[in-house]
Kinemage of the C-alpha trace (Angstrom):
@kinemage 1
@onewidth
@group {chain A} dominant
@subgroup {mainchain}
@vectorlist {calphas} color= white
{ca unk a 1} P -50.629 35.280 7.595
{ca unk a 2} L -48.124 34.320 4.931
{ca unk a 3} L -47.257 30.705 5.141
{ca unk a 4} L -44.163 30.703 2.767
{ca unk a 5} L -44.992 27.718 0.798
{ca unk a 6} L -44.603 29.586 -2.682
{ca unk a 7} L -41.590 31.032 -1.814
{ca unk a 8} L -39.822 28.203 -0.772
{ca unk a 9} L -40.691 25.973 -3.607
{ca unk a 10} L -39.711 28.760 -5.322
{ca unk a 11} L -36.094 28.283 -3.345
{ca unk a 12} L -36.073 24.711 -4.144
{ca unk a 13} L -36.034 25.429 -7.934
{ca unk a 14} L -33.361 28.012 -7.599
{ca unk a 15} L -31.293 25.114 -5.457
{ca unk a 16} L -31.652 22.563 -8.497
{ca unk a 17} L -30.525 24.891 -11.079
{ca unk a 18} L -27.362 25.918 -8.654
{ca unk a 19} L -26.614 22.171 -7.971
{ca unk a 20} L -26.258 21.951 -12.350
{ca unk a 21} L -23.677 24.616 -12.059
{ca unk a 22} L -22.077 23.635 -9.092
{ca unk a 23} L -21.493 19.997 -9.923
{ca unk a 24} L -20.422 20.718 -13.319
{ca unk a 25} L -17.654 22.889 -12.423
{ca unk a 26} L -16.870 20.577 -9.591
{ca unk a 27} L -15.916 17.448 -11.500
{ca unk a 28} L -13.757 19.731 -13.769
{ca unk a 29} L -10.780 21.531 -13.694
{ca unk a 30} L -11.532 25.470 -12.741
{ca unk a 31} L -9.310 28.540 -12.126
{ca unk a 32} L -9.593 29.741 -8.341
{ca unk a 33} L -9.074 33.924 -8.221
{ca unk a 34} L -8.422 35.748 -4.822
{ca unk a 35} L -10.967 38.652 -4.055
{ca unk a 36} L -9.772 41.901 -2.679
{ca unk a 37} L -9.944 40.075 0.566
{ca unk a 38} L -7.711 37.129 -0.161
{ca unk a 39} L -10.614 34.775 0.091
{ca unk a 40} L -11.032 32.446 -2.933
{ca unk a 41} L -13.950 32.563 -5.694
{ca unk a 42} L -14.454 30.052 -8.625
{ca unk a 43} L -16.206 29.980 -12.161
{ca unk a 44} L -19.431 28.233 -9.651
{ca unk a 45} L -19.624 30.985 -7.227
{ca unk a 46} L -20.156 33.971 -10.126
{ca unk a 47} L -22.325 31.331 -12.232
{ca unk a 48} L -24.547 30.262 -9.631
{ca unk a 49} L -24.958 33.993 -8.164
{ca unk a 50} L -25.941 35.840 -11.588
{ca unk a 51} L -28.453 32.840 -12.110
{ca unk a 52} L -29.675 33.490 -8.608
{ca unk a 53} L -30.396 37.332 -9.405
{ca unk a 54} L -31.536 36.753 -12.575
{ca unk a 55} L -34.749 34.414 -11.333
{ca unk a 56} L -35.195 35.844 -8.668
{ca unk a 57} L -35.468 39.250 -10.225
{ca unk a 58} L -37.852 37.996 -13.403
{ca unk a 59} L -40.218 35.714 -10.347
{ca unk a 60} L -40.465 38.646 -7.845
{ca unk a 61} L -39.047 41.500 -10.000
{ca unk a 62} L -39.708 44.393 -6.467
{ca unk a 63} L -37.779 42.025 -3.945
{ca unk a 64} L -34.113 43.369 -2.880
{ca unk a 65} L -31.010 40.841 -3.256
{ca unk a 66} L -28.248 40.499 -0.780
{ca unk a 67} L -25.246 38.210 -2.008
{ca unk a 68} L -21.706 37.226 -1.472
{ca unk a 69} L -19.965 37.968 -5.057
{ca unk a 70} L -22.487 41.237 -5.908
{ca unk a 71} L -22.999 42.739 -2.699
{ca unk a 72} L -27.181 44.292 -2.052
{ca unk a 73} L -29.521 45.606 -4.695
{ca unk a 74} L -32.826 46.584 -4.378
{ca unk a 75} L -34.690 48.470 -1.389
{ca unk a 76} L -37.355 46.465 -0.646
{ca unk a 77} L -38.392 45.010 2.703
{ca unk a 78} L -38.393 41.781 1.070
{ca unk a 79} L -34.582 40.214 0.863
{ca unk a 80} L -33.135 37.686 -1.077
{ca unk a 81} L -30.035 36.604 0.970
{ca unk a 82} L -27.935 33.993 -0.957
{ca unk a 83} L -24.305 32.350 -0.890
{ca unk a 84} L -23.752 30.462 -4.075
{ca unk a 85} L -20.986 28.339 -2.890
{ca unk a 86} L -21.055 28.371 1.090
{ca unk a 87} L -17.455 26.255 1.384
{ca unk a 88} L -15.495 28.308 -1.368
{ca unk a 89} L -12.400 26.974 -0.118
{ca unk a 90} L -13.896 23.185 0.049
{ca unk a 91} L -14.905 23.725 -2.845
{ca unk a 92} L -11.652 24.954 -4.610
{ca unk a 93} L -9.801 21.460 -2.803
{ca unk a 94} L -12.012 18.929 -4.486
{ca unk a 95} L -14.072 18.303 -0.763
{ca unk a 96} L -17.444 17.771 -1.383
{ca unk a 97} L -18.820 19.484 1.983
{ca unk a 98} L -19.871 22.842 0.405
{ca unk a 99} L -23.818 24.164 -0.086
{ca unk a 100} L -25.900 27.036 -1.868
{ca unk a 101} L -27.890 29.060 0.853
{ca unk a 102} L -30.736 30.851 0.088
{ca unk a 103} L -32.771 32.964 2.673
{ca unk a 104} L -35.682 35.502 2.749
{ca unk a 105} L -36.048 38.197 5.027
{ca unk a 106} L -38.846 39.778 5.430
{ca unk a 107} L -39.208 43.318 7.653
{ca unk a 108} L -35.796 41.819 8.950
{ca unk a 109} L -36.804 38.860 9.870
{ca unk a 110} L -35.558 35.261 7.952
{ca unk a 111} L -38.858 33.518 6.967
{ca unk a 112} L -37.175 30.994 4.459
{ca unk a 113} L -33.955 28.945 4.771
{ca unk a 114} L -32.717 26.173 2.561
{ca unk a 115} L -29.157 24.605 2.277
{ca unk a 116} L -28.368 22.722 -1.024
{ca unk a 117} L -25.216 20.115 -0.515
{ca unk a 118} L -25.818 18.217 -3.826
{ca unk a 119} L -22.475 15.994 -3.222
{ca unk a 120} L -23.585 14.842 -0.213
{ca unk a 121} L -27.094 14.651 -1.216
{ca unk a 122} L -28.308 16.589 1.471
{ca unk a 123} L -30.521 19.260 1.250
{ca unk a 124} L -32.061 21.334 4.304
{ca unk a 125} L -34.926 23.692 4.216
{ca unk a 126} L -37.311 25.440 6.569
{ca unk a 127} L -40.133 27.694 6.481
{ca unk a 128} L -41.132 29.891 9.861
{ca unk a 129} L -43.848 28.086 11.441
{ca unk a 130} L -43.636 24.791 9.456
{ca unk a 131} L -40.422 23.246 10.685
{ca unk a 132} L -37.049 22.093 9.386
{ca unk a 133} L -36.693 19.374 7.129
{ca unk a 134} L -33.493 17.106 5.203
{ca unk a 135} L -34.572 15.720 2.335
{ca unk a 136} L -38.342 15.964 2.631
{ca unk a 137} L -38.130 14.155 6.050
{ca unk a 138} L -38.658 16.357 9.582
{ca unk a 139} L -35.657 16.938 11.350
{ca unk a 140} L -34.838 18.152 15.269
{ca unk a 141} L -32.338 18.979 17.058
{ca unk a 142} L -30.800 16.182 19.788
{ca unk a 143} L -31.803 15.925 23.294
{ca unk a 144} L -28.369 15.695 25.089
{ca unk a 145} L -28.072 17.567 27.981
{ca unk a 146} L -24.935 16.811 29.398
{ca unk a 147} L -21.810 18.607 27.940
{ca unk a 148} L -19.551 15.424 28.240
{ca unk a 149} L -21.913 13.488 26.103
{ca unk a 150} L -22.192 16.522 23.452
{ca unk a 151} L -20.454 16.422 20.042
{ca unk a 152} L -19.499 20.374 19.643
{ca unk a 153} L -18.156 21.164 15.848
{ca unk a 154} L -16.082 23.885 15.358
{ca unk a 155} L -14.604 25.205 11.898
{ca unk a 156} L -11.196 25.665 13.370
{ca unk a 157} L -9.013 26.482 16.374
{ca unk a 158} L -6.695 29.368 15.412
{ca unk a 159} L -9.297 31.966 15.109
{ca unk a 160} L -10.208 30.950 18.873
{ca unk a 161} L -7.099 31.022 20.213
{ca unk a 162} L -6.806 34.817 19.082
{ca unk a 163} L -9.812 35.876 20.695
{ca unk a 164} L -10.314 37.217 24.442
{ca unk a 165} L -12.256 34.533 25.239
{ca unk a 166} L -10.224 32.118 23.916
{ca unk a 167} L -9.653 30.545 27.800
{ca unk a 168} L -13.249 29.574 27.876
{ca unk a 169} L -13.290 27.792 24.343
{ca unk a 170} L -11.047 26.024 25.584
{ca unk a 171} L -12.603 24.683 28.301
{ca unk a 172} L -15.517 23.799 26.665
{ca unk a 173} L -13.464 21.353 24.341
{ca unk a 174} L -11.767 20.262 27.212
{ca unk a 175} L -14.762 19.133 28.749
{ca unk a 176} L -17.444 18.338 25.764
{ca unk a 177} L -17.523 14.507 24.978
{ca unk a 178} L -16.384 14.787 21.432
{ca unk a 179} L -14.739 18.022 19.449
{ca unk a 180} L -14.870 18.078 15.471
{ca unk a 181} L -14.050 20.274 12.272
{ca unk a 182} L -17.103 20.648 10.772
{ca unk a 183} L -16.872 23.768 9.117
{ca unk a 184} L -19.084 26.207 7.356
{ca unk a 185} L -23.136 25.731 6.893
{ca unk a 186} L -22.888 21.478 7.485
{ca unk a 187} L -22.124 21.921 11.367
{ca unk a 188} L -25.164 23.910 11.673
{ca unk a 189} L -27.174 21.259 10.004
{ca unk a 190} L -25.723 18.207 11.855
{ca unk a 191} L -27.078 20.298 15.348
{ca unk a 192} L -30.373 20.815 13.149
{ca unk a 193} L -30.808 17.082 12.437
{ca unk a 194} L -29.313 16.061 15.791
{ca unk a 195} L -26.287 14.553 14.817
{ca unk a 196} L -24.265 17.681 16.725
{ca unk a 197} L -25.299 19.765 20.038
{ca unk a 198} L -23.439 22.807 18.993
{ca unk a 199} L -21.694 24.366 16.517
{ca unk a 200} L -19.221 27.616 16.901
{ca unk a 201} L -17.343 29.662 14.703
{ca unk a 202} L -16.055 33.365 15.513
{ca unk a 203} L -17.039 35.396 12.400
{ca unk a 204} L -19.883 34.041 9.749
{ca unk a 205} L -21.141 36.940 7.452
{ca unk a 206} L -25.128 37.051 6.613
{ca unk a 207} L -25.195 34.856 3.798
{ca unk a 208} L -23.503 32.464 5.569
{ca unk a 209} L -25.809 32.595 8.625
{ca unk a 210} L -29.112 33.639 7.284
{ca unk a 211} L -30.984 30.642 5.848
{ca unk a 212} L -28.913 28.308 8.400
{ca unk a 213} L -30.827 30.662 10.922
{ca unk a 214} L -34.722 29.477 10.191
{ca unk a 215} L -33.487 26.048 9.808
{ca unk a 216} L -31.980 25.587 13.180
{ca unk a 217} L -34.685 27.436 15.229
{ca unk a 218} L -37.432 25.553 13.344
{ca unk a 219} L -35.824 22.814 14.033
{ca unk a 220} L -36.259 23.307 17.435
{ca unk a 221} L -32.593 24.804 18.247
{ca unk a 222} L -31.279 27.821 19.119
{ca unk a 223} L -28.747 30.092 16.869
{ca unk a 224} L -26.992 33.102 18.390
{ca unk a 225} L -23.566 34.955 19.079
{ca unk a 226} L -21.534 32.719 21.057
{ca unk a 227} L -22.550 34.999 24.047
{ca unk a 228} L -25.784 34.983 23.453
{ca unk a 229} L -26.147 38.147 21.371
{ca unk a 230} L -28.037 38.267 18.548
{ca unk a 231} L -26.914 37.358 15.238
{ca unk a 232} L -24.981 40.031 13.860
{ca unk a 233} L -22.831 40.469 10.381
{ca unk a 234} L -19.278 39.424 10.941
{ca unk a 235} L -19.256 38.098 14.230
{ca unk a 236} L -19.449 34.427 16.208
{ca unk a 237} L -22.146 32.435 15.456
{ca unk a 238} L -23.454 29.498 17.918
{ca unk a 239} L -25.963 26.664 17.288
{ca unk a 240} L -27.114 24.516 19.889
{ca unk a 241} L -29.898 22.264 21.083
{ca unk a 242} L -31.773 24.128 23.922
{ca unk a 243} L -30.351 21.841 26.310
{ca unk a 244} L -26.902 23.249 26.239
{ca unk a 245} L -27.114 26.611 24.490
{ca unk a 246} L -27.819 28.303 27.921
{ca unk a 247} L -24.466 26.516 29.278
{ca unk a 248} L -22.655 27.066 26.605
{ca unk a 249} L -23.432 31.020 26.188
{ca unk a 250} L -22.810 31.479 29.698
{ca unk a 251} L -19.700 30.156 29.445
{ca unk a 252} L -18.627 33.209 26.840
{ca unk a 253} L -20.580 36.037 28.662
Protein backbone atom coordinates (compact mmCIF):
# COMPACT_ATOMS: atom_id res chain seq x y z
CA UNK A 1 0.00 0.00 0.00
CA UNK A 2 1.21 3.46 -0.93
CA UNK A 3 2.40 5.32 2.07
CA UNK A 4 2.65 8.88 0.50
CA UNK A 5 5.94 9.83 1.83
CA UNK A 6 7.39 10.81 -1.73
CA UNK A 7 4.61 12.66 -2.59
CA UNK A 8 4.37 14.76 0.20
CA UNK A 9 7.94 15.74 0.42
CA UNK A 10 7.37 16.30 -2.90
CA UNK A 11 4.43 18.92 -1.59
CA UNK A 12 6.73 20.38 0.84
CA UNK A 13 9.14 21.54 -1.95
CA UNK A 14 6.36 22.92 -4.02
CA UNK A 15 5.21 24.90 -0.55
CA UNK A 16 8.84 26.51 -0.23
CA UNK A 17 9.06 27.66 -3.69
CA UNK A 18 5.27 29.23 -3.31
CA UNK A 19 6.23 30.86 0.08
CA UNK A 20 9.37 32.81 -2.31
CA UNK A 21 6.62 34.10 -4.47
CA UNK A 22 4.16 34.75 -2.05
CA UNK A 23 6.26 36.74 0.39
CA UNK A 24 7.88 38.66 -2.24
CA UNK A 25 4.84 40.06 -3.66
CA UNK A 26 3.52 40.48 -0.18
CA UNK A 27 5.98 43.02 1.19
CA UNK A 28 5.49 44.98 -2.12
CA UNK A 29 3.13 46.97 -3.73
CA UNK A 30 0.88 44.69 -6.32
CA UNK A 31 -2.12 45.42 -8.60
CA UNK A 32 -5.34 43.43 -7.35
CA UNK A 33 -7.71 42.48 -10.71
CA UNK A 34 -11.39 41.24 -10.26
CA UNK A 35 -12.14 37.80 -12.01
CA UNK A 36 -15.30 37.29 -13.92
CA UNK A 37 -16.70 36.57 -10.54
CA UNK A 38 -15.81 39.75 -8.71
CA UNK A 39 -13.46 37.88 -6.48
CA UNK A 40 -9.91 39.35 -6.32
CA UNK A 41 -6.56 37.75 -7.83
CA UNK A 42 -2.95 39.17 -7.46
CA UNK A 43 0.51 38.93 -9.35
CA UNK A 44 1.07 35.78 -6.27
CA UNK A 45 -1.95 33.84 -7.08
CA UNK A 46 -1.03 33.45 -11.16
CA UNK A 47 2.84 33.16 -10.10
CA UNK A 48 2.52 30.63 -7.58
CA UNK A 49 -0.17 28.54 -9.73
CA UNK A 50 1.91 28.30 -13.16
CA UNK A 51 4.95 27.27 -10.87
CA UNK A 52 2.66 24.73 -9.28
CA UNK A 53 1.73 23.14 -12.82
CA UNK A 54 4.87 23.46 -14.12
CA UNK A 55 6.64 20.96 -11.30
CA UNK A 56 4.21 19.15 -10.88
CA UNK A 57 3.82 18.37 -14.53
CA UNK A 58 7.90 17.83 -15.21
CA UNK A 59 7.91 15.40 -11.43
CA UNK A 60 4.77 13.34 -12.34
CA UNK A 61 4.28 14.42 -16.00
CA UNK A 62 0.61 11.64 -16.25
CA UNK A 63 -1.01 13.19 -12.99
CA UNK A 64 -4.19 15.58 -13.69
CA UNK A 65 -4.18 19.26 -12.05
CA UNK A 66 -7.15 20.90 -10.51
CA UNK A 67 -6.58 24.71 -9.56
CA UNK A 68 -8.19 27.93 -8.67
CA UNK A 69 -6.76 30.50 -11.47
CA UNK A 70 -6.52 27.54 -14.45
CA UNK A 71 -9.35 25.45 -13.78
CA UNK A 72 -8.57 21.06 -14.40
CA UNK A 73 -6.16 19.53 -16.85
CA UNK A 74 -5.28 16.20 -17.25
CA UNK A 75 -7.49 12.89 -16.93
CA UNK A 76 -5.78 10.94 -14.70
CA UNK A 77 -7.02 9.31 -11.51
CA UNK A 78 -4.26 10.94 -9.84
CA UNK A 79 -5.17 14.86 -8.93
CA UNK A 80 -3.22 17.64 -8.09
CA UNK A 81 -5.68 19.97 -6.22
CA UNK A 82 -4.01 23.35 -5.36
CA UNK A 83 -5.00 27.03 -4.21
CA UNK A 84 -2.02 29.27 -4.57
CA UNK A 85 -3.18 31.96 -2.33
CA UNK A 86 -6.07 30.46 -0.04
CA UNK A 87 -6.98 34.19 1.62
CA UNK A 88 -6.91 36.23 -1.77
CA UNK A 89 -8.66 38.92 -0.15
CA UNK A 90 -6.22 38.78 3.11
CA UNK A 91 -3.88 38.76 1.06
CA UNK A 92 -4.75 41.84 -1.17
CA UNK A 93 -5.26 43.95 2.60
CA UNK A 94 -1.74 43.44 3.81
CA UNK A 95 -3.17 40.51 6.61
CA UNK A 96 -0.84 37.95 6.90
CA UNK A 97 -3.48 34.98 7.55
CA UNK A 98 -3.45 33.54 3.98
CA UNK A 99 -1.84 29.83 2.87
CA UNK A 100 -0.94 27.71 -0.37
CA UNK A 101 -2.95 24.34 -0.30
CA UNK A 102 -1.90 21.54 -2.02
CA UNK A 103 -3.84 18.15 -2.11
CA UNK A 104 -3.73 14.75 -3.94
CA UNK A 105 -6.53 12.74 -4.78
CA UNK A 106 -6.25 9.63 -5.65
CA UNK A 107 -9.42 7.37 -7.21
CA UNK A 108 -11.28 10.37 -5.45
CA UNK A 109 -10.03 10.12 -2.46
CA UNK A 110 -7.48 13.07 -0.73
CA UNK A 111 -4.33 11.10 0.32
CA UNK A 112 -2.08 14.29 0.81
CA UNK A 113 -2.85 17.66 2.45
CA UNK A 114 -0.48 20.44 3.34
CA UNK A 115 -1.22 24.17 4.22
CA UNK A 116 1.73 26.65 3.78
CA UNK A 117 1.11 30.07 5.99
CA UNK A 118 4.74 31.35 5.64
CA UNK A 119 3.78 34.78 7.59
CA UNK A 120 2.67 33.11 10.34
CA UNK A 121 5.18 30.46 10.14
CA UNK A 122 2.86 27.80 10.20
CA UNK A 123 2.78 25.08 8.04
CA UNK A 124 0.28 21.96 8.23
CA UNK A 125 0.57 18.72 6.45
CA UNK A 126 -0.85 15.22 6.55
CA UNK A 127 -0.53 12.05 4.85
CA UNK A 128 -3.59 9.25 5.09
CA UNK A 129 -2.57 6.89 7.64
CA UNK A 130 0.38 8.86 9.15
CA UNK A 131 -1.30 11.73 10.92
CA UNK A 132 -1.41 15.53 10.88
CA UNK A 133 1.39 17.53 11.76
CA UNK A 134 2.36 21.76 12.28
CA UNK A 135 5.65 22.29 11.80
CA UNK A 136 7.12 18.81 12.01
CA UNK A 137 5.40 18.35 15.46
CA UNK A 138 2.00 15.91 15.75
CA UNK A 139 -1.01 17.71 16.12
CA UNK A 140 -4.86 16.63 17.36
CA UNK A 141 -7.76 17.91 17.57
CA UNK A 142 -9.14 19.19 21.33
CA UNK A 143 -11.09 17.14 23.64
CA UNK A 144 -13.94 19.57 24.65
CA UNK A 145 -17.11 18.19 24.79
CA UNK A 146 -19.28 20.67 26.03
CA UNK A 147 -20.58 23.35 23.53
CA UNK A 148 -20.34 26.25 26.15
CA UNK A 149 -16.70 25.58 26.62
CA UNK A 150 -16.11 25.30 22.64
CA UNK A 151 -14.40 28.07 20.63
CA UNK A 152 -16.49 27.77 17.13
CA UNK A 153 -14.74 30.05 14.20
CA UNK A 154 -16.70 31.16 11.58
CA UNK A 155 -15.52 33.26 8.40
CA UNK A 156 -18.46 35.57 8.67
CA UNK A 157 -22.09 36.14 9.61
CA UNK A 158 -23.90 37.57 6.57
CA UNK A 159 -23.70 34.56 4.45
CA UNK A 160 -25.52 32.74 7.52
CA UNK A 161 -28.02 34.96 8.04
CA UNK A 162 -29.18 34.39 4.28
CA UNK A 163 -29.43 30.84 4.55
CA UNK A 164 -32.58 28.62 5.67
CA UNK A 165 -30.93 27.51 8.44
CA UNK A 166 -29.76 30.54 9.50
CA UNK A 167 -32.11 30.16 13.00
CA UNK A 168 -29.97 27.30 14.05
CA UNK A 169 -26.50 29.11 13.45
CA UNK A 170 -27.63 31.20 15.46
CA UNK A 171 -28.21 29.30 18.23
CA UNK A 172 -25.19 27.63 18.18
CA UNK A 173 -23.29 31.05 18.69
CA UNK A 174 -25.67 31.86 21.13
CA UNK A 175 -24.81 29.06 23.13
CA UNK A 176 -20.96 28.04 22.21
CA UNK A 177 -18.48 29.49 24.87
CA UNK A 178 -16.57 31.67 22.51
CA UNK A 179 -17.48 32.77 18.63
CA UNK A 180 -14.54 34.06 16.28
CA UNK A 181 -13.66 35.21 12.59
CA UNK A 182 -11.29 32.96 11.60
CA UNK A 183 -11.70 32.74 8.10
CA UNK A 184 -10.54 30.64 5.23
CA UNK A 185 -8.03 27.42 5.61
CA UNK A 186 -6.51 28.80 9.39
CA UNK A 187 -9.93 27.94 11.23
CA UNK A 188 -9.67 24.52 9.99
CA UNK A 189 -6.19 24.22 11.30
CA UNK A 190 -6.76 25.82 14.76
CA UNK A 191 -9.68 22.70 15.18
CA UNK A 192 -6.74 20.44 13.69
CA UNK A 193 -4.20 21.52 16.33
CA UNK A 194 -6.87 21.96 19.01
CA UNK A 195 -6.88 25.45 19.48
CA UNK A 196 -10.76 25.52 17.92
CA UNK A 197 -13.70 22.75 18.22
CA UNK A 198 -15.31 23.76 15.03
CA UNK A 199 -15.09 25.67 12.21
CA UNK A 200 -18.14 26.64 9.64
CA UNK A 201 -18.42 28.41 6.59
CA UNK A 202 -21.43 28.05 3.97
CA UNK A 203 -19.67 27.64 0.58
CA UNK A 204 -15.71 26.54 0.32
CA UNK A 205 -14.84 25.32 -3.29
CA UNK A 206 -12.37 22.10 -3.62
CA UNK A 207 -9.21 23.76 -3.47
CA UNK A 208 -10.16 25.38 -0.60
CA UNK A 209 -11.35 22.23 1.21
CA UNK A 210 -9.29 19.48 -0.21
CA UNK A 211 -5.89 19.33 1.51
CA UNK A 212 -7.61 20.98 4.76
CA UNK A 213 -9.68 17.64 4.43
CA UNK A 214 -6.70 14.88 5.21
CA UNK A 215 -5.35 17.21 7.70
CA UNK A 216 -8.31 17.47 9.93
CA UNK A 217 -9.41 13.77 9.79
CA UNK A 218 -5.80 12.65 10.40
CA UNK A 219 -5.75 14.70 12.92
CA UNK A 220 -8.26 12.94 14.53
CA UNK A 221 -11.34 15.37 13.55
CA UNK A 222 -14.07 15.23 11.53
CA UNK A 223 -14.75 17.51 8.22
CA UNK A 224 -18.16 17.53 6.55
CA UNK A 225 -21.21 19.68 5.23
CA UNK A 226 -22.54 21.47 8.06
CA UNK A 227 -25.35 18.77 8.01
CA UNK A 228 -23.36 16.16 7.89
CA UNK A 229 -23.20 15.56 4.13
CA UNK A 230 -20.29 14.88 2.51
CA UNK A 231 -17.97 17.34 1.26
CA UNK A 232 -19.18 18.66 -1.83
CA UNK A 233 -17.89 21.65 -4.35
CA UNK A 234 -19.49 24.90 -3.40
CA UNK A 235 -21.26 24.17 -0.41
CA UNK A 236 -20.83 24.48 3.73
CA UNK A 237 -18.02 23.04 5.08
CA UNK A 238 -17.76 21.96 8.97
CA UNK A 239 -14.72 20.91 11.07
CA UNK A 240 -15.03 19.67 14.39
CA UNK A 241 -13.47 17.54 17.09
CA UNK A 242 -15.55 14.27 17.34
CA UNK A 243 -16.87 15.41 20.50
CA UNK A 244 -19.15 17.99 19.10
CA UNK A 245 -19.41 17.34 15.37
CA UNK A 246 -22.40 14.95 16.03
CA UNK A 247 -24.13 17.97 18.06
CA UNK A 248 -23.31 20.34 15.94
CA UNK A 249 -24.56 18.52 12.54
CA UNK A 250 -27.64 17.66 14.17
CA UNK A 251 -28.31 20.90 14.90
CA UNK A 252 -28.40 21.79 10.84
CA UNK A 253 -30.17 18.51 9.73
Amino acid sequence: MADWEQELAFAHELADRAALIGLEVFHREFEVRRKDDDSPVTEADTRIEAMLRDAIAERYPGDAILGEEEGHQGSSDRVWIVDPIDGTKNFAAHIPIWATLIALSVDGQTRVGLASAPMLAERYSAARGHGATMNGHAIHVSETKELGEALVAIAGVGSWLERPDRDAFVRLCEEAGRVRGFGDFWGHMLVARGAAEAMMETELRTWDFSALQVIVEEAGGRISQVDGSPLTDGKSTLSANPALYGEITRRFQ
